[in-house]
C-alpha positions as CSV (number, residue, x, y, z in Angstrom):
1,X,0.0,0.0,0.0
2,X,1.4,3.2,-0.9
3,X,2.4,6.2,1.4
4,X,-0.1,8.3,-0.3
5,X,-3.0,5.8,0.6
6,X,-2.0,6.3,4.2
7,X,-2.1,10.1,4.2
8,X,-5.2,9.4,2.8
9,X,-6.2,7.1,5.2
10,X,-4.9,9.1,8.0
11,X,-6.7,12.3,7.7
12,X,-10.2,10.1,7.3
13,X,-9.3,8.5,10.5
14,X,-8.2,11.3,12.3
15,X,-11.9,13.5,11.2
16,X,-13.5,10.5,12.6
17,X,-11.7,10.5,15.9
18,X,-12.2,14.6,15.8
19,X,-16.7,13.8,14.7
20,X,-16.6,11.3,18.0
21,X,-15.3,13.8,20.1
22,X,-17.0,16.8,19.1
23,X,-20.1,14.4,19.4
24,X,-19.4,14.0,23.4
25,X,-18.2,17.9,23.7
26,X,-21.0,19.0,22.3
27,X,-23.1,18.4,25.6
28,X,-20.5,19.7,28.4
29,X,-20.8,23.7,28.0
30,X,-24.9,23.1,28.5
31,X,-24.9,20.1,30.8
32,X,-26.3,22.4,33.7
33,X,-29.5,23.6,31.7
34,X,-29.9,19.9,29.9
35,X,-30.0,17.9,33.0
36,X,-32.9,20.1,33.9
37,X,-34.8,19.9,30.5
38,X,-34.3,15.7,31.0
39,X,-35.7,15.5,34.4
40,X,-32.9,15.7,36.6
41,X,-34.5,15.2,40.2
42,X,-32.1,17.9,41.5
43,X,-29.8,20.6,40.4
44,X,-26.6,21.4,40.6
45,X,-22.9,19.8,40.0
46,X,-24.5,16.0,41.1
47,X,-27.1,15.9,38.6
48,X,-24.6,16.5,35.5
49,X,-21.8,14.6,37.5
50,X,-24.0,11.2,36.9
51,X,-25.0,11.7,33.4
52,X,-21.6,12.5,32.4
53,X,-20.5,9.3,34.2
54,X,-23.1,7.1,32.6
55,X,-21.5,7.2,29.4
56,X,-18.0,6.8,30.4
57,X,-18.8,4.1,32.8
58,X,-20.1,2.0,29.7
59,X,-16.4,2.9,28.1
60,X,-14.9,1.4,30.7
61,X,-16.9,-1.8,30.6
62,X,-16.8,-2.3,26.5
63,X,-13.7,-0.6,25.4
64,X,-11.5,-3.4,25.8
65,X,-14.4,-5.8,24.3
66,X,-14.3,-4.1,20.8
67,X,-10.5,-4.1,20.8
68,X,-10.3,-7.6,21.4
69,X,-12.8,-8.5,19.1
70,X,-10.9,-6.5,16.3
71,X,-7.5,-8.2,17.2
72,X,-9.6,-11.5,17.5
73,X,-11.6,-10.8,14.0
74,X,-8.8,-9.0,12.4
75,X,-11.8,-6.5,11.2
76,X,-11.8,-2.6,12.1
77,X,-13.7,-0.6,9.8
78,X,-17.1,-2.7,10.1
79,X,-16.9,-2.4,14.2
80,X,-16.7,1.3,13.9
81,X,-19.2,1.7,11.5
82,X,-21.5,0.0,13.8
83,X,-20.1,2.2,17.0
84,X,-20.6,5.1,15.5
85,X,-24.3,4.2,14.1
86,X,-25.2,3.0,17.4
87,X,-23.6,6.0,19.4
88,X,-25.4,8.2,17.0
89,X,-29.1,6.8,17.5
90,X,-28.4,7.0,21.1
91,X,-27.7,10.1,21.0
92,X,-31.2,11.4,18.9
93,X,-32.9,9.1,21.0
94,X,-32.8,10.8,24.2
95,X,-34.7,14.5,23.5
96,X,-37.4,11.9,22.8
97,X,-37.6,10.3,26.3
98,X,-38.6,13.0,28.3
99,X,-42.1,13.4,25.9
100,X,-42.4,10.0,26.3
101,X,-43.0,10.1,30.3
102,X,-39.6,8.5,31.1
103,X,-37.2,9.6,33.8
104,X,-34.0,10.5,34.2
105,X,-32.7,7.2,35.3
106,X,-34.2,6.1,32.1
107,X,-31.9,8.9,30.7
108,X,-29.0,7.6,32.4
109,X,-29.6,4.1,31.3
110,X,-29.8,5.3,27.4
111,X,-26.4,7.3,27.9
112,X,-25.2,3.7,29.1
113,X,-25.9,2.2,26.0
114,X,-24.6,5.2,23.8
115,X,-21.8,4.5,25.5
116,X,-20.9,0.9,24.9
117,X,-21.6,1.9,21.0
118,X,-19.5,5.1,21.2
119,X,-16.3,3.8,22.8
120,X,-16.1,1.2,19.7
121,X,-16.0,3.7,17.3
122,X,-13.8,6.4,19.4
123,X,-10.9,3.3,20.1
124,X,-10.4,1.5,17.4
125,X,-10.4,4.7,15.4
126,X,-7.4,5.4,17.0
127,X,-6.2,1.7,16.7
128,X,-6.6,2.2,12.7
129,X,-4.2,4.8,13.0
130,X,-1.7,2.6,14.9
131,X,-2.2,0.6,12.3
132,X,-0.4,3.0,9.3
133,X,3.1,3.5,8.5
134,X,5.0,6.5,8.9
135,X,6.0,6.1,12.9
136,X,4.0,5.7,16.0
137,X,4.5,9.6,17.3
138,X,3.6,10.9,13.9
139,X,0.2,8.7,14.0
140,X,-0.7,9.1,17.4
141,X,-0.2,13.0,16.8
142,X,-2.9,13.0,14.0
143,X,-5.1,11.3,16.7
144,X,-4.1,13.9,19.5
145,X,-4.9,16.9,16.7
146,X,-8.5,15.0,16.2
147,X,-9.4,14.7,19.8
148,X,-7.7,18.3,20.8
149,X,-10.1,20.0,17.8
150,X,-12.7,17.8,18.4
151,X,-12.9,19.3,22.2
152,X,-12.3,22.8,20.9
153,X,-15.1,22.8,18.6
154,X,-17.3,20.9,20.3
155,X,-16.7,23.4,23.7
156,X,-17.3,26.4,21.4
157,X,-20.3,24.7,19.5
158,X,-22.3,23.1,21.9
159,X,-21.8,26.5,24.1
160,X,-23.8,28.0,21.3
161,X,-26.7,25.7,20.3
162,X,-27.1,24.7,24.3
163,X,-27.6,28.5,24.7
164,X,-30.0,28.2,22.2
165,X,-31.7,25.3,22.9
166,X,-30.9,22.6,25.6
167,X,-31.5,19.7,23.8
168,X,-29.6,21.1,20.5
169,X,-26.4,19.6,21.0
170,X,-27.5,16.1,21.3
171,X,-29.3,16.5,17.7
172,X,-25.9,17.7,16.6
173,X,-23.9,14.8,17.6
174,X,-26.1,12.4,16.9
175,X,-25.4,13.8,13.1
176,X,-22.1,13.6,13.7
177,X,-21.7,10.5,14.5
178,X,-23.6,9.3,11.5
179,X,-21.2,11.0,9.2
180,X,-18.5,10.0,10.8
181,X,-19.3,5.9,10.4
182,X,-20.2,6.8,6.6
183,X,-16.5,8.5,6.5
184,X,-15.3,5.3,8.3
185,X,-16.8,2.9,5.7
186,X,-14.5,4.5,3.0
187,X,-11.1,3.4,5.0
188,X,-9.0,0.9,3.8
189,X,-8.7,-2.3,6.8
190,X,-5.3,-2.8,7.4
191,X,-5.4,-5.0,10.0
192,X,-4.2,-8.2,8.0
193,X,-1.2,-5.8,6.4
194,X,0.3,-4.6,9.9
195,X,0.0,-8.2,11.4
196,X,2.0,-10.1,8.7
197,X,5.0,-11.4,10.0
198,X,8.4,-9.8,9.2
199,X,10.5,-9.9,6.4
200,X,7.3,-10.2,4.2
201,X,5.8,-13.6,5.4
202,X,2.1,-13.6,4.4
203,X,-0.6,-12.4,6.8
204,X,-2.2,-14.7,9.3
205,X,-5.9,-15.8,8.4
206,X,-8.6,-16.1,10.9
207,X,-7.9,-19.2,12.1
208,X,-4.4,-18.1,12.8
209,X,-5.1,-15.1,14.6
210,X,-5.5,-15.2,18.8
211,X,-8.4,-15.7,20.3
212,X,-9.8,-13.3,23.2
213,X,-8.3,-15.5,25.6
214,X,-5.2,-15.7,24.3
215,X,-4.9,-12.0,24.1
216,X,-5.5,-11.5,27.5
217,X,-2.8,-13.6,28.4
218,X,-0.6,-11.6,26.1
219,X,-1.3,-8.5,27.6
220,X,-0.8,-9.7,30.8
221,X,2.3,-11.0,30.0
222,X,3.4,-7.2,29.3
223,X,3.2,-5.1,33.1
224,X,5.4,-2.6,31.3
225,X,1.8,-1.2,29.7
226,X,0.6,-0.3,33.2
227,X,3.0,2.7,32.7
228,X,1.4,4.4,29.8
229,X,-2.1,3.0,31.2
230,X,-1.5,5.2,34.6
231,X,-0.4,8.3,32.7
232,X,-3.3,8.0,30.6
233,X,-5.4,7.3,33.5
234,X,-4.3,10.8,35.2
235,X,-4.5,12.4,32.1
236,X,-8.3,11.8,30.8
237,X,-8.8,12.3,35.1
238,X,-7.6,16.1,34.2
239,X,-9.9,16.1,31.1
240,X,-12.8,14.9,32.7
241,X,-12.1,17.4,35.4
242,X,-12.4,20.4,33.6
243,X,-15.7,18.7,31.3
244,X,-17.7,18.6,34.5
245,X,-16.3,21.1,37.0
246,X,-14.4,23.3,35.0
247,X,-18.0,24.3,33.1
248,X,-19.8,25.0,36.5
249,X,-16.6,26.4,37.9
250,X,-16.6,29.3,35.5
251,X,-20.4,29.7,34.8
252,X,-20.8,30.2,38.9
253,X,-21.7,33.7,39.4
254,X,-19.4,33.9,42.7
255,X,-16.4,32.7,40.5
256,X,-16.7,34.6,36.9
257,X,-20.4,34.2,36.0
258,X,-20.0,33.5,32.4
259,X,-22.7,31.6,29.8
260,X,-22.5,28.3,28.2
261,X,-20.9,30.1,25.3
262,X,-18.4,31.7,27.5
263,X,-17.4,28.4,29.4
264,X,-17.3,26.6,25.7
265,X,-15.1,29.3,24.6
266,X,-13.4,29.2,27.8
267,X,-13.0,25.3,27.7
268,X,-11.3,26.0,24.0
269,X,-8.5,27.8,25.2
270,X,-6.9,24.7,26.7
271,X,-8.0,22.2,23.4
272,X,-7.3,24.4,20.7
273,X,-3.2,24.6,21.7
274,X,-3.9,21.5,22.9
275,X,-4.8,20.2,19.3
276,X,-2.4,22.7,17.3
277,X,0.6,21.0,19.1
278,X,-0.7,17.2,19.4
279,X,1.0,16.4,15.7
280,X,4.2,18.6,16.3
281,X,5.0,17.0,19.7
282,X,4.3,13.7,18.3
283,X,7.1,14.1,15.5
284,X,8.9,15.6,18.4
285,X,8.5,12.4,20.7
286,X,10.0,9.9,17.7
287,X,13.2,11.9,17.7
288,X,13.9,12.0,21.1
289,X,12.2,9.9,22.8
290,X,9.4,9.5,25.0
291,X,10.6,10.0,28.8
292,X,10.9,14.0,28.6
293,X,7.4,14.5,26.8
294,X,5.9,12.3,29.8
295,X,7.5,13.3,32.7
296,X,8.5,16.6,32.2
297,X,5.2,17.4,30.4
298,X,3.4,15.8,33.1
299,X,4.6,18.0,35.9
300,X,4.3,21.3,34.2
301,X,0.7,20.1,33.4
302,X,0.0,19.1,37.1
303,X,1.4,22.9,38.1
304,X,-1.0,24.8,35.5
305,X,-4.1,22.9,36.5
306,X,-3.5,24.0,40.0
307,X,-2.9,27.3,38.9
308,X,-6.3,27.3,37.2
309,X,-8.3,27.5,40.9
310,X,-6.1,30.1,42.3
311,X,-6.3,32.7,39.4
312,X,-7.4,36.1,40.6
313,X,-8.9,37.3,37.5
314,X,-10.3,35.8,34.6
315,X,-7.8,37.0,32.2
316,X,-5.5,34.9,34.5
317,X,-7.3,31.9,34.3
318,X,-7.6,32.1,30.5
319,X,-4.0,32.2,30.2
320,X,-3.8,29.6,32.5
321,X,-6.0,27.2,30.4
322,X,-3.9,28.0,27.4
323,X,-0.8,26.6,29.0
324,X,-2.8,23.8,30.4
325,X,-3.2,22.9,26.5
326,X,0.4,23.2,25.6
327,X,1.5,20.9,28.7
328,X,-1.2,18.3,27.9
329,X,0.0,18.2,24.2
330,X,3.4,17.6,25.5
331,X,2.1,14.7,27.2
332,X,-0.5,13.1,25.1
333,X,1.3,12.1,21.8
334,X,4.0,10.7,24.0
335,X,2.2,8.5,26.3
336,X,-0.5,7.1,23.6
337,X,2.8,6.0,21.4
338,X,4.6,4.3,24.3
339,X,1.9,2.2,23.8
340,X,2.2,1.4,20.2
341,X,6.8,1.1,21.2
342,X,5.1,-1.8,23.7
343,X,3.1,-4.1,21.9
344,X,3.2,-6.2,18.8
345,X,0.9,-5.3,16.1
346,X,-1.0,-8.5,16.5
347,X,-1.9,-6.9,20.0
348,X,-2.6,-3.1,19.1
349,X,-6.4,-3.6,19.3
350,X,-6.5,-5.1,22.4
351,X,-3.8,-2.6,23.7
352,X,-5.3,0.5,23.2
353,X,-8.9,-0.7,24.3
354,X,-7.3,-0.9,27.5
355,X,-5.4,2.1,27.1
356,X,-8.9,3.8,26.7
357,X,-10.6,1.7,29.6
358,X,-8.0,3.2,31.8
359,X,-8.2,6.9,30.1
360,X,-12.1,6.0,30.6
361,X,-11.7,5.0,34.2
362,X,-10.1,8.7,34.6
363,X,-12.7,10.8,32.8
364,X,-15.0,8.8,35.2
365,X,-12.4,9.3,38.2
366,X,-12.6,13.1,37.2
367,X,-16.1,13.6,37.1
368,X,-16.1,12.1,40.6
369,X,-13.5,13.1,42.5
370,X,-14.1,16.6,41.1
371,X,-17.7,16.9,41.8
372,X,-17.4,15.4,45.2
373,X,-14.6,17.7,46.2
374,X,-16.1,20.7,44.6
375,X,-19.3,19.6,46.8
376,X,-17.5,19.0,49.8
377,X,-15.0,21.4,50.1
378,X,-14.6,24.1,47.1
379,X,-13.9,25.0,44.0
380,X,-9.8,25.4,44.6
381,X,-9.7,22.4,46.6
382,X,-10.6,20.7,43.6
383,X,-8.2,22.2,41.3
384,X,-5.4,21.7,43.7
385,X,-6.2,18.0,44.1
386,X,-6.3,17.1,40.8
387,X,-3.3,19.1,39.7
388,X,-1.4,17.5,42.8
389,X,-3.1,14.3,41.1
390,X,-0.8,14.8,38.2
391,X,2.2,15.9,39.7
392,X,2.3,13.0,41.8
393,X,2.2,10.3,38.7
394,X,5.1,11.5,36.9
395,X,7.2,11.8,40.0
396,X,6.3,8.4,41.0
397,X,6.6,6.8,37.5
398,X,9.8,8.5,35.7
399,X,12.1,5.7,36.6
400,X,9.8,3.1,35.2
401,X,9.2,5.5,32.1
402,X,13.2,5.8,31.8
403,X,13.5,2.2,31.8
404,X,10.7,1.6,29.2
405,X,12.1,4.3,26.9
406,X,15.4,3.1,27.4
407,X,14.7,-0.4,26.3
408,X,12.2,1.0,22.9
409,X,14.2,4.3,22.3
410,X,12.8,6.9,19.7
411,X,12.1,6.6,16.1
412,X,9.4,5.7,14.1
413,X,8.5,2.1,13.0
């Protein structure tokens, strides 16, 4: 296949990556005002705390089931075509449930299922891209650009249409995510190309490929991934952090009082650099390496968040969540291709479903821990925990991560 058909391939991956996320975005500037319009029995940060972690909860529990089943099948494209569908209905379906006398635990239960559909499509979409040639950095930049835009869209976006009408932005990504499976129907599956044994031996068919079982003892068999699944863990914990609390936090009257357009716009400060830089420090990471990006990208991350909850003035804060964009696109490239140094191709599939149970775990972690410290304590609490959160992985992890790097090195393959 030539390099051209993998450019190609690339950037129609990567927009599907970017429609999934701005699907999910869409609904975080107006989460206050849709909880409402579905039902929620109360207001306030614990209403939109537990239909944020519906979804993700479901992530948890099925992104490592459509990344075995890919490895196990040796098909991609089909498996997010049917993610994306699935998320996509889900997603319509629920402006519908309120008219039809159900509650919001019925709500909740719907954003389960959305879930389990929309984690397929938003995982091995990446794993397509680990998939291509042209070096594990470089790829798993174009991924990092996809999500990074897809936030900073979505945050601007949704801010609009929920300001508009609640129940806009989940009419817009349910569109979404039915363009992006008919985008992902037109992608080349290269899943029997990247698992064909070296110096050209001929790809496995199904009956040679693992089986789920066998998988799971394969990853098992590599504790060196816990590493990259911890960062990621704290990472998507930050992510999920500023999704639920960072919203309130600046729509609050007693903090800065702005709309769900001002929060969305707000909310784009940190993923617009965040996306700009994703591909750039990708490159970066395959030419020296991945300990620096990780560790020292992870601590100047963990500073900035904290610096978010003690900013005086808004103007502060803004710049704050700017640099909080360039930090985390240090960091994300970086850890999502240590990954990719780990693992066979056989494995990829499997891998980064559980790269995105643990990143899922921490969206859901973030919500949490964020929304119960915000409730219990305040505001700056919050950000201090969660940046201390961050600080505290990469100073208990570089050694590890300099002994993984150490034994990979940089470069693409």
């Amino acid at each position: 296949m030539s390099d051209v058909a993998h450019r190609s391939d690339r950037r129609r991956l990567a927009v599907v990556v970017w429609a999934v996320l701005v699907s999910q975005v869409f609904l975080y500037p107006g989460v206050p005002t849709l909880v409402d319009a579905l039902g929620a029995p109360s207001a306030g940060i614990d209403a939109g705390m537990w239909f944020l972690v519906a979804e993700f909860a479901a992530f948890v529990a099925f992104a490592g089931v459509w990344g075995a089943m890919s490895d196990a099948t040796g098909r991609r494209v089909a498996l997010v075509v049917v993610g994306a569908v699935g998320g996509g209905l889900t997603y319509l379906a629920v402006p519908l449930l309120p008219g039809l006398g159900v509650g919001f635990g019925g709500v909740l239960l719907m954003r389960v299922v959305g879930g389990a559909f929309t984690i397929g499509a938003f995982s091995l979409g990446i794993t397509m891209l680990m998939d291509l040639r042209g070096g594990h950095g470089r790829n798993m930049g174009a991924a990092g650009i996809a999500i990074g835009f897809g936030a900073a869209v979505g945050s601007v976006v949704g801010g609009r249409l929920a300001d508009a009408d609640p129940f806009y932005p989940l009419y817009a990504g349910g569109a979404v995510l039915l363009g992006a499976a008919l985008l992902a129907s037109t992608v080349s599956d290269r899943t029997e190309a990247t698992t064909a044994g070296a110096g050209g031996a001929a790809a496995p068919t199904d009956d040679d490929r693992p089986g789920f079982r066998e998988i799971a003892r394969r990853m098992r068999a590599m504790p060196g991934l816990l590493v990259p699944f911890a960062f990621g863990f704290i990472d998507r914990l930050t992510a999920g952090f500023f999704a639920l609390v960072g919203v309130y936090y600046f729509q609050d009257p007693a903090v800065f009082g702005l709309s769900a357009f001002g929060a969305g716009l707000t909310l784009a400060l940190f993923f617009l650099p965040f996306a700009l830089l994703q591909y750039p420090m990708g490159v970066l990471s395959d030419r020296i390496g991945r300990f620096y990006p990780v560790v020292a990208g992870s601590l100047a991350y963990g500073a900035v968040i904290a610096g978010v909850g003690l900013a005086p003035t808004y103007p502060v804060a803004a710049l704050l969540m700017v640099l909080v964009g360039v930090c985390g696109a240090l960091v994300a490239p970086a850890t999502m291709a240590l990954v990719t140094d780990i693992v066979a191709p056989s494995e990829r599939g499997a891998a980064m479903g559980l790269f995105n149970v643990f990143g899922s775990l921490g969206f859901l972690t973030g919500f949490l821990v964020g929304g119960t410290v915000t409730e219990g304590f305040d505001y700056l609490t919050a950000f201090l925990v969660v940046g201390g959160l961050e600080l505290a992985i990469a100073v208990l992890l570089f050694p590890a991560v300099r002994v993984i790097t150490a034994e990979t090195g940089p470069g693409p393959s």
